[in-house]
Backbone as ProteinMPNN parsed JSONL, in Angstrom:
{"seq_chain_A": "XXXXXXXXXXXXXXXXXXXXXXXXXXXXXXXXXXXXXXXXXXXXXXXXXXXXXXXXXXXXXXXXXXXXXXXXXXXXXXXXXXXXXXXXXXXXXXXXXXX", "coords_chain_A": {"N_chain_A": [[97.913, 90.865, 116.58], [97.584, 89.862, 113.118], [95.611, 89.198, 110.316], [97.312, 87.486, 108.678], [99.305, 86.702, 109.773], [97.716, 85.026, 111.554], [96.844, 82.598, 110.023], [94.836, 83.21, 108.084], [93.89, 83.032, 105.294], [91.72, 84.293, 103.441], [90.24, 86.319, 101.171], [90.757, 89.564, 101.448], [88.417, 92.192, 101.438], [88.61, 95.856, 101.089], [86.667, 98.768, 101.871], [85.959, 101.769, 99.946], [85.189, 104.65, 99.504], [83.917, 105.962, 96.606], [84.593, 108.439, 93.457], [83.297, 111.563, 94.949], [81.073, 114.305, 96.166], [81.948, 115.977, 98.648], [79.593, 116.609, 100.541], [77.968, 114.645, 99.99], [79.535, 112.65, 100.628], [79.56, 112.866, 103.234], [77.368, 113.297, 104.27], [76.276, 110.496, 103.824], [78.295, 108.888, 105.88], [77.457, 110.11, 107.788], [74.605, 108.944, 107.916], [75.47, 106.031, 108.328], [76.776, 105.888, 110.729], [79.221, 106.649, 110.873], [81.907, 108.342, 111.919], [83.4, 111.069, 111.434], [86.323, 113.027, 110.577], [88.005, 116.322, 111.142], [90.667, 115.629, 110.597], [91.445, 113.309, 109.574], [89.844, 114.069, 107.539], [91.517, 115.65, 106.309], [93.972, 114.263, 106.178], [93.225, 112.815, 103.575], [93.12, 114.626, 101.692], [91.193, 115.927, 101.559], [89.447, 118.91, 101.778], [87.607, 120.591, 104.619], [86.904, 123.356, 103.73], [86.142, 123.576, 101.679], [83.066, 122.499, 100.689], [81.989, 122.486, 98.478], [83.323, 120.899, 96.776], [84.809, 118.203, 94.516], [85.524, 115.053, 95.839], [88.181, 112.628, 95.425], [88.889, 109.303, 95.973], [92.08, 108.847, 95.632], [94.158, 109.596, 97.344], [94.035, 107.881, 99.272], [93.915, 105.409, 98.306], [96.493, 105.224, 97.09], [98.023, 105.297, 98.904], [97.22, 102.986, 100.072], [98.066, 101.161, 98.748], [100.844, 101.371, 99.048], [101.607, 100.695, 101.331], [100.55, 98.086, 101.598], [101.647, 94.749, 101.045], [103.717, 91.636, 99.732], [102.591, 89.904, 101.926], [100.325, 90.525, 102.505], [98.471, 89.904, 100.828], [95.528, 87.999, 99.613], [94.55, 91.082, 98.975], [91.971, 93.192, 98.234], [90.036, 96.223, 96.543], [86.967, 97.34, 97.604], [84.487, 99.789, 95.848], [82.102, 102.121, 96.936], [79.777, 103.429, 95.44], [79.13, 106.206, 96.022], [79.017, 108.386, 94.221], [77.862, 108.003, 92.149], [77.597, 105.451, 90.046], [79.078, 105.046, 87.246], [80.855, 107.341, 87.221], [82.42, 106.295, 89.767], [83.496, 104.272, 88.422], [84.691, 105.563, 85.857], [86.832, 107.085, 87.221], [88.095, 104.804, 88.487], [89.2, 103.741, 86.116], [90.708, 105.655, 84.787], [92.412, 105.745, 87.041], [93.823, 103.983, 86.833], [95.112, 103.799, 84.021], [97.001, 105.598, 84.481], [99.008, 104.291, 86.366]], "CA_chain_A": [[98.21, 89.838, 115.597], [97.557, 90.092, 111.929], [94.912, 88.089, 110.198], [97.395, 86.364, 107.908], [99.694, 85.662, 111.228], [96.809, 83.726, 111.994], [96.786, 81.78, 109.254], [93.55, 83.447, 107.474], [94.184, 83.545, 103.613], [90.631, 84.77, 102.738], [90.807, 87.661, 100.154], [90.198, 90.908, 102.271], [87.989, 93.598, 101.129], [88.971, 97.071, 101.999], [85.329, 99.509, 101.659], [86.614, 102.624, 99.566], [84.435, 105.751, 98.801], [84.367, 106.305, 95.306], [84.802, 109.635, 93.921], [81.631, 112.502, 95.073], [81.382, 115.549, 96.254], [82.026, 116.26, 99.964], [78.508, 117.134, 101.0], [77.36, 113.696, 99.881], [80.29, 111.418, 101.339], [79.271, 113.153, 104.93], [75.779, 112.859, 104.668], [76.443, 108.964, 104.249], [79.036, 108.791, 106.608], [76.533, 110.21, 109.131], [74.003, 107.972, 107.759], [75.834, 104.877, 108.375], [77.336, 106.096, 112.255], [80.664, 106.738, 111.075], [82.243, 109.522, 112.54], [84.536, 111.655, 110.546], [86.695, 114.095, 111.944], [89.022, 117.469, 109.85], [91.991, 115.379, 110.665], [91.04, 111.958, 108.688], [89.492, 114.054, 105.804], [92.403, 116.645, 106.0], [94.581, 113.363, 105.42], [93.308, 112.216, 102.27], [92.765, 115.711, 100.77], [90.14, 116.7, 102.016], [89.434, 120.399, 102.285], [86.308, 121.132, 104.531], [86.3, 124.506, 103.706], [85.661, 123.263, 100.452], [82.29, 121.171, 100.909], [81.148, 121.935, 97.007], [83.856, 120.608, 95.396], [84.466, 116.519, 94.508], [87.065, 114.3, 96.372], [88.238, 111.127, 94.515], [90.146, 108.222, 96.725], [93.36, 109.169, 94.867], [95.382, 109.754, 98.465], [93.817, 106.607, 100.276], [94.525, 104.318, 97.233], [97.803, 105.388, 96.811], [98.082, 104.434, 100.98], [96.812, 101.181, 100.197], [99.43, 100.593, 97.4], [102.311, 102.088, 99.79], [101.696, 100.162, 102.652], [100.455, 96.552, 101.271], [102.994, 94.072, 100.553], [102.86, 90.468, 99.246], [102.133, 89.026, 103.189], [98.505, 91.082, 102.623], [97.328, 89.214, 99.591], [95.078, 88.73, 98.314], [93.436, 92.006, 99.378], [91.416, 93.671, 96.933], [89.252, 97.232, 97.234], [85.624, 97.452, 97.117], [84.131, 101.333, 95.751], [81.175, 102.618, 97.602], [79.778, 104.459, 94.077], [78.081, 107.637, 96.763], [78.645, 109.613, 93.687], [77.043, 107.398, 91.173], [78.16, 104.168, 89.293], [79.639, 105.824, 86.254], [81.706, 108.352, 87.993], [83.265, 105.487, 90.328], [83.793, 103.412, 87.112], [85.58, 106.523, 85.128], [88.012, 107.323, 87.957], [89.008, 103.526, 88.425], [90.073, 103.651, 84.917], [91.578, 106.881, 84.772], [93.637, 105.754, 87.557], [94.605, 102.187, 85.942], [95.473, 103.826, 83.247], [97.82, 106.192, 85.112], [99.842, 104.001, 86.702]], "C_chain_A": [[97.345, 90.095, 114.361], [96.35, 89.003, 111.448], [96.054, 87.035, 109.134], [98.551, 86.022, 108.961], [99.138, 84.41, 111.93], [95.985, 82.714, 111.594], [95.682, 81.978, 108.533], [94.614, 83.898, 106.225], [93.092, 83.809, 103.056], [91.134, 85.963, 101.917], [89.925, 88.496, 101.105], [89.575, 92.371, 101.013], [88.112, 94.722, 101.625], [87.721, 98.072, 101.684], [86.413, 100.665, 101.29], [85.748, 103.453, 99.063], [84.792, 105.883, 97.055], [84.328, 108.073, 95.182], [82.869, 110.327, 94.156], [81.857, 113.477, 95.743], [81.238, 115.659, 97.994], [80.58, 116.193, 100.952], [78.224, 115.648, 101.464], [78.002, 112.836, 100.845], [80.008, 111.907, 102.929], [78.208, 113.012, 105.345], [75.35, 111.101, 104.487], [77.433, 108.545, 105.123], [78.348, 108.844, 107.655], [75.523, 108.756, 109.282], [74.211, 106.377, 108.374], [76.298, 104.671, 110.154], [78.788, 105.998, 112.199], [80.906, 107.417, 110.948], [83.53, 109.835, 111.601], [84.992, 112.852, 111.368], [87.7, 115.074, 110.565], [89.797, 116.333, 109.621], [92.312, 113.857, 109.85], [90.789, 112.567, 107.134], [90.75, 114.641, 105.342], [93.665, 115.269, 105.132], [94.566, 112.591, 104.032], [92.576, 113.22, 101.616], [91.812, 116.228, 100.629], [89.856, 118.002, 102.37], [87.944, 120.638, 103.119], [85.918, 122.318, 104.46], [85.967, 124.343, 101.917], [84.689, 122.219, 99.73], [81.753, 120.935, 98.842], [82.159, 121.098, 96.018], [83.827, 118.5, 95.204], [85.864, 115.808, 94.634], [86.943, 112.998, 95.616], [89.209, 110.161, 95.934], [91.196, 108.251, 96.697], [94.341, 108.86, 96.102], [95.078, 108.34, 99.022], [94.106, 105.082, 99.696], [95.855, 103.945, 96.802], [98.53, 104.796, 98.153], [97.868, 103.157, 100.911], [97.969, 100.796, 99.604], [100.624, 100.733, 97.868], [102.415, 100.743, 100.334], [101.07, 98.301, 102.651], [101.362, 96.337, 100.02], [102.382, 92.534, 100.408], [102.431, 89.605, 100.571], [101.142, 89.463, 103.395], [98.094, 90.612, 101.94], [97.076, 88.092, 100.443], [94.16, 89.78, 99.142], [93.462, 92.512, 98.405], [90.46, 95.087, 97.682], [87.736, 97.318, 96.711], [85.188, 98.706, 97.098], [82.679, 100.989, 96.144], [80.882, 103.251, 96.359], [78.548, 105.4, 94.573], [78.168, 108.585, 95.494], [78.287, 109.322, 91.972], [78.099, 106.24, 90.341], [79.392, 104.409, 88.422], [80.675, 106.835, 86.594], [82.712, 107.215, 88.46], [84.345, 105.11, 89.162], [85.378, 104.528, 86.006], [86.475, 106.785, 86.004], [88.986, 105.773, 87.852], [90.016, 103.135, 86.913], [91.275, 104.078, 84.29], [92.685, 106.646, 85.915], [94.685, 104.605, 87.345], [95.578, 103.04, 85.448], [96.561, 105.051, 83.377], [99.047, 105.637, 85.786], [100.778, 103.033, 85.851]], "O_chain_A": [[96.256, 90.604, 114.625], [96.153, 88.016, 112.157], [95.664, 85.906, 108.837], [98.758, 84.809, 108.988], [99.591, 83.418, 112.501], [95.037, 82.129, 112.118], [95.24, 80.901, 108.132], [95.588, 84.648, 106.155], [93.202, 83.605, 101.847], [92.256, 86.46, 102.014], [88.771, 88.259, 101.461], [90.122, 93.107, 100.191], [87.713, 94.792, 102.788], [88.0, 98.259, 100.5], [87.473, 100.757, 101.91], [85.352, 103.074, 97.961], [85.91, 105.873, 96.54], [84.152, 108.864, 96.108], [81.781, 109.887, 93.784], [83.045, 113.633, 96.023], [80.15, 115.308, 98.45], [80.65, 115.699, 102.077], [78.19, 115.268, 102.634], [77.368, 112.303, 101.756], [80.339, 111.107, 103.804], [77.904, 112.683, 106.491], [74.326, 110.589, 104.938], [77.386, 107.315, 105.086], [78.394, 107.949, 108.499], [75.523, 107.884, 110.151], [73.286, 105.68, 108.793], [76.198, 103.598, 110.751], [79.509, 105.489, 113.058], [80.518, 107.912, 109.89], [84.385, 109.056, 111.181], [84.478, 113.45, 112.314], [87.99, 114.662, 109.442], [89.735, 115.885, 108.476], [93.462, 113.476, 109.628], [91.15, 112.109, 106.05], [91.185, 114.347, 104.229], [94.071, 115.297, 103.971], [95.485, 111.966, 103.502], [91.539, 112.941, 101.013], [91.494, 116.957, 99.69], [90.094, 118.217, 103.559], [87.006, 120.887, 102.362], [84.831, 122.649, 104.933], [85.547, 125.253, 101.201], [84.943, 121.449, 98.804], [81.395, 119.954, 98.19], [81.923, 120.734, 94.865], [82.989, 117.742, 95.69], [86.881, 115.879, 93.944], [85.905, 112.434, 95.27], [90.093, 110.651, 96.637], [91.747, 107.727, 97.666], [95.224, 108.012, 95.974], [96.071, 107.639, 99.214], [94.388, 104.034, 100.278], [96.285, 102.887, 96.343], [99.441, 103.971, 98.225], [98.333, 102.314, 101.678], [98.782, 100.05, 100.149], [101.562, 100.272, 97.217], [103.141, 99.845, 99.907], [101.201, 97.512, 103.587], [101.694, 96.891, 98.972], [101.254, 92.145, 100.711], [101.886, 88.534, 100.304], [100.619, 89.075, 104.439], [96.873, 90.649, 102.097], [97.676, 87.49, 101.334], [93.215, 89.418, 99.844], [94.414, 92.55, 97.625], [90.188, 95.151, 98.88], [87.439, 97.355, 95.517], [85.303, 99.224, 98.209], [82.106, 99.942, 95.842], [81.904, 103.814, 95.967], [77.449, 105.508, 94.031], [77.464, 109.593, 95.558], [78.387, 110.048, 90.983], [79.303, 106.426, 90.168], [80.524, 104.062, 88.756], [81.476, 106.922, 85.663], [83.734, 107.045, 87.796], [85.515, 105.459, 89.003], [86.521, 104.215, 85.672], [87.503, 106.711, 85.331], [90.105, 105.613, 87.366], [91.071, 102.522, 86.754], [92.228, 103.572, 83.697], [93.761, 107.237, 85.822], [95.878, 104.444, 87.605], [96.66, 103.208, 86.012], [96.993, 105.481, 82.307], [100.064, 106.329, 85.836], [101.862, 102.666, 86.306]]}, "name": "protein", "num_of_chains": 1, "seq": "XXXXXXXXXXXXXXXXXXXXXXXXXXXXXXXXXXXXXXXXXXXXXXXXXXXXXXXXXXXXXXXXXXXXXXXXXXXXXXXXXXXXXXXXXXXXXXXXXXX"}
């Protein structure tokens, strides 16, 4: 059962990495005790043979936006800014201002 099946209308926060560079988002991932696996990162574009480069949310945001409909509001996403404030901030914009 669903939380708004069960009559919860709180606004849901969804935790969302902002963008940073592979290395970092795994060495807080560990940090925190959350287990990552190829097949999770491989899903949202994740290359790990490509730890130097810098993943943005782009695929997992776009998943959110697929797959919530108006019986999920109000959910909203909260950025994790692992690859600094300013960075987060410039992607969220850049992707506003994209769609």
């Amino acid at each position: 059962m669903t939380l708004r099946e069960r009559g919860i209308d709180a606004p849901v926060r969804i935790g969302v990495p902002g963008p940073t560079n592979i290395k970092t988002l795994l060495k807080f991932a560990a940090r925190c005790g959350v287990e990552t696996s190829a097949s999770v990162m491989k899903k949202y574009g994740v290359s790990l043979a490509k730890l130097i480069g810098v993943a943005g949310p782009d695929k997992m945001v776009d998943a959110f936006a697929t797959g919530l409909h108006s019986e999920h509001h109000p959910v909203r996403l909260h950025f994790y800014p692992f690859g600094g404030l300013t960075r987060t901030v410039e992607w969220i914009e850049k992707y506003n201002a994209a769609d």
